[in-house]
C-alpha positions as MATLAB code, in Angstrom:
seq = 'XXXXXXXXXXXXXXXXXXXXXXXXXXXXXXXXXXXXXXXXXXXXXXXXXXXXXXXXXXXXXXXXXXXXXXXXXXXXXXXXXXXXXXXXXXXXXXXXXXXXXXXXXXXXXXXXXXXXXXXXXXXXXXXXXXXXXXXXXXXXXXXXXXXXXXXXXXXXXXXXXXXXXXXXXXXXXXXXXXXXXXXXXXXXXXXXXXXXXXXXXXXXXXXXXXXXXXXXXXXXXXXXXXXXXXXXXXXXXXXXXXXXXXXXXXXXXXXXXXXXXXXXXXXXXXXXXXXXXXXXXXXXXXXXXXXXXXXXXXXXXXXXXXXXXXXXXXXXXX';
ca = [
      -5.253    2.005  -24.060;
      -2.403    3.003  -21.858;
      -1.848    6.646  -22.107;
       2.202    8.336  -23.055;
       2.109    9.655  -19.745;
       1.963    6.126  -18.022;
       3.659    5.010  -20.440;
       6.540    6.587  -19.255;
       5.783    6.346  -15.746;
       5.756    2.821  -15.901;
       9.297    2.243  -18.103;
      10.790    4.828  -15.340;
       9.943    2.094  -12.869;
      10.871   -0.757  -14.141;
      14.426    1.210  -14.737;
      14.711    0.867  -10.885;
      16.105   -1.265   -8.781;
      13.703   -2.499   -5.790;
      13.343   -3.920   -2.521;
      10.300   -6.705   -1.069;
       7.489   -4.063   -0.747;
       8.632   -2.136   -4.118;
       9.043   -5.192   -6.111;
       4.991   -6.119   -4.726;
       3.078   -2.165   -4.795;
       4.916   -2.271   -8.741;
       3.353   -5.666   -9.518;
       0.230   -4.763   -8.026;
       0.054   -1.431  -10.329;
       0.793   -3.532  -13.264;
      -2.387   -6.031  -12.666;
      -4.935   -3.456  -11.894;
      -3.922   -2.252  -15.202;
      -4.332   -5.197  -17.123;
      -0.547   -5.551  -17.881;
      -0.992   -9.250  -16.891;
       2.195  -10.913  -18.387;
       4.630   -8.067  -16.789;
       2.760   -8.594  -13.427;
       3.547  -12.850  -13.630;
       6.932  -11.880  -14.536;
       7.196   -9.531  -11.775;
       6.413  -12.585   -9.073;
       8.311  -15.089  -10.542;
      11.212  -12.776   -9.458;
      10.064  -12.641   -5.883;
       9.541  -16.274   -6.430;
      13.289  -16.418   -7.095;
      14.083  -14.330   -4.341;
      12.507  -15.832   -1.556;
      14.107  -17.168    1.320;
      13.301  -20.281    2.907;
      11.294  -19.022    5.338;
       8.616  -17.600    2.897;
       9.103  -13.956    2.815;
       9.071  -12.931   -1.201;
      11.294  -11.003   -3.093;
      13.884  -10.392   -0.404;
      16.918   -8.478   -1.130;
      19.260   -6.881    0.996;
      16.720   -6.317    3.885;
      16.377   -9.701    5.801;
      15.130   -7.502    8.896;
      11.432   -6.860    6.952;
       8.164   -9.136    8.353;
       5.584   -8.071    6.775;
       6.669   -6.097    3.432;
       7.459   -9.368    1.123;
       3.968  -10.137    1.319;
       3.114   -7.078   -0.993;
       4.205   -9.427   -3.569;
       1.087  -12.241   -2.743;
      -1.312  -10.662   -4.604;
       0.555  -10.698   -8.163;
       2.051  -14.606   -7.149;
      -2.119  -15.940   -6.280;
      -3.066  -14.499   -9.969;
       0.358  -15.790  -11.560;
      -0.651  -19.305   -9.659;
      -4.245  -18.579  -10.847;
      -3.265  -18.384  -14.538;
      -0.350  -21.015  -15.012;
      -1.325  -23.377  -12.607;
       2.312  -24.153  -11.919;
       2.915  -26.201   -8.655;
       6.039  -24.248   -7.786;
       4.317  -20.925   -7.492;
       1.823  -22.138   -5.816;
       4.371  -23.584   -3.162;
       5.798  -20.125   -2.961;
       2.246  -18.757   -2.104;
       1.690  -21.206    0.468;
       4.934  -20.545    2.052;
       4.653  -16.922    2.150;
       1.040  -17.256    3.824;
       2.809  -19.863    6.437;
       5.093  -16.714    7.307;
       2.266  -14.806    7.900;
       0.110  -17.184    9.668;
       2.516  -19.250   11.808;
       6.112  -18.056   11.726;
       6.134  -14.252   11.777;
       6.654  -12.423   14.878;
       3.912  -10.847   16.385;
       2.575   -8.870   19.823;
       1.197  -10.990   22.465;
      -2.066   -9.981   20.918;
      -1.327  -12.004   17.611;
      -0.530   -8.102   15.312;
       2.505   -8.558   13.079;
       5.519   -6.752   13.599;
       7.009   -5.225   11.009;
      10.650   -6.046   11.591;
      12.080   -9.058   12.757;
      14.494   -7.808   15.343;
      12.605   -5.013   16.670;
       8.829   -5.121   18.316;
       7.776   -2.303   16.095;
       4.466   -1.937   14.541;
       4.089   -0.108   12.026;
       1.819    1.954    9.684;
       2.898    0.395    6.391;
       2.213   -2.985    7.320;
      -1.590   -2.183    6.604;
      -0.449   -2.222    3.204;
       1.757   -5.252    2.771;
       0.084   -7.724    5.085;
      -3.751   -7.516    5.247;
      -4.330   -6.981    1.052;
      -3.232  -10.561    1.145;
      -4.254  -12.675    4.133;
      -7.911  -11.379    2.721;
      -6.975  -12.405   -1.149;
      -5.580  -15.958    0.066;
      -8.764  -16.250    2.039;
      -7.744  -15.569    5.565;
     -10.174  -13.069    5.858;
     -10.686  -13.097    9.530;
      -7.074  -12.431    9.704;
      -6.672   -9.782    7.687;
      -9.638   -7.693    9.323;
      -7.396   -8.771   12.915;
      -4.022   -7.447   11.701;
      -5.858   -4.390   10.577;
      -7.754   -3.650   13.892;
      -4.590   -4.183   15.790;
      -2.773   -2.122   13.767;
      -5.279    0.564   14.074;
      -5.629    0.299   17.727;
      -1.918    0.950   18.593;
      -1.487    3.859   15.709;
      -4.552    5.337   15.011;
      -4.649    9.554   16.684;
      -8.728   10.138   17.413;
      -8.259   13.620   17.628;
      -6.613   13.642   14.480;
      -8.425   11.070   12.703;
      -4.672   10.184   11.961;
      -2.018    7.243   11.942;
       1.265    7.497   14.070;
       4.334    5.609   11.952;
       5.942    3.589   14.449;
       4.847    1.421   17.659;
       7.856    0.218   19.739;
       6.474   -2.827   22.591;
       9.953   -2.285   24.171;
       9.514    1.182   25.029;
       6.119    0.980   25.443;
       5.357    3.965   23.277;
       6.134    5.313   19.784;
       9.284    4.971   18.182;
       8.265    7.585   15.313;
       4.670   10.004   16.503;
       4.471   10.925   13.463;
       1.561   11.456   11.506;
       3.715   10.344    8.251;
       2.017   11.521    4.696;
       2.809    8.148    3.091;
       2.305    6.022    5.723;
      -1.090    6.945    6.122;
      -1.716    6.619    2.635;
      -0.164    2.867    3.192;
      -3.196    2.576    5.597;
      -6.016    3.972    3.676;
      -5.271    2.259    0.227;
      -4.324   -1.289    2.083;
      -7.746   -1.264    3.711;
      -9.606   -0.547    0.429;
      -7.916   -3.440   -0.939;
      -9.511   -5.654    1.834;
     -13.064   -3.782    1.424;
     -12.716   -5.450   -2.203;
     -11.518   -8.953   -1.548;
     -14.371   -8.998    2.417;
     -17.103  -11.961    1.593;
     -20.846  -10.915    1.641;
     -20.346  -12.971    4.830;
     -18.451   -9.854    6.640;
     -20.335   -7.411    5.584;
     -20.559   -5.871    9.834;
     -16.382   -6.133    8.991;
     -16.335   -4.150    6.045;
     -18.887   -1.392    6.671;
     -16.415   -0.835    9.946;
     -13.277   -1.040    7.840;
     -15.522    1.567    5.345;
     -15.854    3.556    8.255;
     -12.168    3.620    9.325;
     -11.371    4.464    5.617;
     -13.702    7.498    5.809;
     -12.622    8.415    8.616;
      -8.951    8.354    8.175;
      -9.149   10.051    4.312;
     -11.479   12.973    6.000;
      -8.527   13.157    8.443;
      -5.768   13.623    6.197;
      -7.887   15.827    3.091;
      -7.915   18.226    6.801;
      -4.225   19.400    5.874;
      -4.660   19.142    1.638;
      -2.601   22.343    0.104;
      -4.024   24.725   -1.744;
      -1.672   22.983   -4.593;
      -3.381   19.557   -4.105;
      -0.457   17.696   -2.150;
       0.315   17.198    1.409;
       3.536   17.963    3.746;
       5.479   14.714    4.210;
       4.465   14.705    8.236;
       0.854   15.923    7.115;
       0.577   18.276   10.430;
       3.278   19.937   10.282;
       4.128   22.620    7.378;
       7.724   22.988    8.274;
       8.096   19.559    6.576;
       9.003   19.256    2.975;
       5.886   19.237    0.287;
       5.554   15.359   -0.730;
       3.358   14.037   -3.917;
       2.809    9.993   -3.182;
      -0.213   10.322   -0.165;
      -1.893   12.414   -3.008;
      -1.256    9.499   -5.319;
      -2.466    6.927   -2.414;
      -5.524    8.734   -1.525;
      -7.034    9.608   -4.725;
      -6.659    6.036   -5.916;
      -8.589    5.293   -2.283;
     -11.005    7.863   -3.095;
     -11.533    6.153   -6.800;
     -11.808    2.669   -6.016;
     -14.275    3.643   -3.085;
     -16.410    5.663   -5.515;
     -16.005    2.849   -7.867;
     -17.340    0.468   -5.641;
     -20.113    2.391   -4.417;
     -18.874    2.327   -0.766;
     -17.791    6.020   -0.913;
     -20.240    9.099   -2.537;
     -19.492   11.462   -5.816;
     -18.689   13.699   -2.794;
     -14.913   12.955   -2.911;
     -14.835   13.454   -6.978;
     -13.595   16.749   -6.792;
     -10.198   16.146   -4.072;
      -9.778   12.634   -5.813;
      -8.994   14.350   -9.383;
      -7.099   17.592   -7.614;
      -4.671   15.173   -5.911;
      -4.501   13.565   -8.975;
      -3.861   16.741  -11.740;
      -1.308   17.408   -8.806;
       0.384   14.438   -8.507;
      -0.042   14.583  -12.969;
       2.214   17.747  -12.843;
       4.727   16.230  -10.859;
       5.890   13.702  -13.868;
       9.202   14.497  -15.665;
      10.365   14.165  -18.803;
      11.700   10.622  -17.522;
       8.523    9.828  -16.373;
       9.603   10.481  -12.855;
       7.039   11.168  -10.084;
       9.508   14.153   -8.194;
       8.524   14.752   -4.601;
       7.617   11.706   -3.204;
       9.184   10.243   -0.363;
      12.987    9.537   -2.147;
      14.642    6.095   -1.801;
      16.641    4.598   -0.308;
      15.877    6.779    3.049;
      12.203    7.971    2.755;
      13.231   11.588    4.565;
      13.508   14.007    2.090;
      11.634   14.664   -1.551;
      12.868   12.610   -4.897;
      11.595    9.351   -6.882;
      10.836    6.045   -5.534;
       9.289    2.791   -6.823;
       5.873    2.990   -4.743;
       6.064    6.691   -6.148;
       5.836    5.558   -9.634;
       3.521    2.365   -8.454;
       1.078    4.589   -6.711;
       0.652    7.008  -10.245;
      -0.072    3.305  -12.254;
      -2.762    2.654   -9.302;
      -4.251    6.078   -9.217;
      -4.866    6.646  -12.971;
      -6.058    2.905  -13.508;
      -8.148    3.596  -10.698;
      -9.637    6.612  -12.262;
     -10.323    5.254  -15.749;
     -12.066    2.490  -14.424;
     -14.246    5.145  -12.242;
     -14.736    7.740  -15.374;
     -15.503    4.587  -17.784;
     -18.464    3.169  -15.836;
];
């Protein structure tokens, strides 16, 4: 039974108006929670949107690689349950983007825009979830370890935002609040969809998971959320990595793969991230859109509160 509070989290994001990657994180909150029709409804629209290339649910932003994949995941269920030839033409195109058409480093890793050799953090969420749930397994544990290798700190058990091959350096340092939360969560979506076959793969990605959610939960305010760049407190106060992580931090626990030892910061990021909800139903203080640099609502805001609460249900009800 969906609760009032999601309730109106959820009609607050549908009121919104979305890009590629917020059209896909919102479909993906609606089928973890069982709200299967919305969810098909929600990739026929990328369907509609996508451009001949592949890439789903474009609009406005024909620069973005790897975010219209976000929407894969809701478009291999919709193609799952109506069988219909079209949609399943859209998936296969979207994967060809991926696989064969996408620019990448001389290494094979995906950049994330398609007129600058940038990697960056987010793609961990919007390319690897569905290589792995289309099957390309191998290839989503690749993208990942690229990724990781450019933009992962050691010393600060961190991820840097932004990569730049023409520079040969970063673009954006950054230890970005959301955009490691983009990392974490993306690779516990691959952890779920990894073959018995890879298990060496996914006790690694495990261990990157761990690693990364110990790194961040370093800098967790007394109050449960996290500065936007999580190092540094002259940054303002931000509520969606709290969102990101304690849905991490549930699923993990869910599956076994992470220990009751993270109960206690999964459910105070999450009574945080609770209080943040409006009236509206509007998460306030995540990263805003359309610009991502300063507090105030977004679609992956509102997404990430679906995830996190379905995620803890499903922990609490097992």
């Amino acid at each position: 039974m969906e609760s009032e509070l999601c309730q109106r989290v959820k009609m607050a994001m549908l009121s919104m108006q979305r890009y590629s990657w917020e059209q896909g994180v919102a479909a993906q909150s609606l089928l973890e929670s069982g709200d299967y029709a919305l969810a098909i409804l929600f990739a026929k629209e990328a369907v509609q949107r996508q451009l001949a290339d592949g890439r789903l649910g474009v609009m406005g932003n024909l620069s973005a690689v790897t975010d219209p994949a976000a929407n894969g995941e809701a478009l291999l269920y919709a193609v799952k349950t109506t069988n219909d030839p079209e949609l399943a033409s859209a998936s296969a195109k979207m994967l060809g983007w991926l696989l064969h058409r996408a620019p990448r480093s001389a290494e094979g890793i995906l950049y994330h825009l398609h007129d600058r050799p940038q990697i960056w953090v987010d793609s961990f969420y919007m390319a690897p979830p569905f290589l792995s749930a289309a099957g390309c397994h191998d290839e989503a544990v690749k993208q990942i370890e690229g990724f990781r290798k450019i933009l992962f700190d050691p010393h600060k058990a961190l991820m840097s935002h932004i990569w730049d091959e023409s520079l040969g350096g970063f673009a954006r340092k950054a230890f970005w609040g959301a955009g490691n939360g983009w990392a974490f969560a993306g690779m516990a979506r691959v952890i779920s969809t990894l073959p018995s076959s890879m298990a060496e793969d996914r006790a690694r990605l495990i261990g990157y998971v761990k690693q990364g959610v110990e790194g961040c939960l370093a800098y967790l305010r007394p109050d449960g959320l996290f500065h936007d760049v999580v190092d540094d407190s002259s940054t303002f106060v931000e509520t969606n990595l709290a969102q990101m992580l304690s849905y991490t931090l549930f699923r993990g626990m869910k599956a076994g793969w992470l220990d009751s030892s993270f109960q206690g910061c999964a459910e105070r990021m999450r009574s945080a991230a609770q209080a943040k909800v409006d009236q509206f139903g509007l998460v306030q203080g995540v990263c805003g859109s359309p610009y991502f640099d300063r507090a105030g609502t977004a679609t992956e805001g509102q997404a990430f509160f679906l995830l996190m609460e379905t995620a803890a249900e499903e922990f609490y009800r097992q």
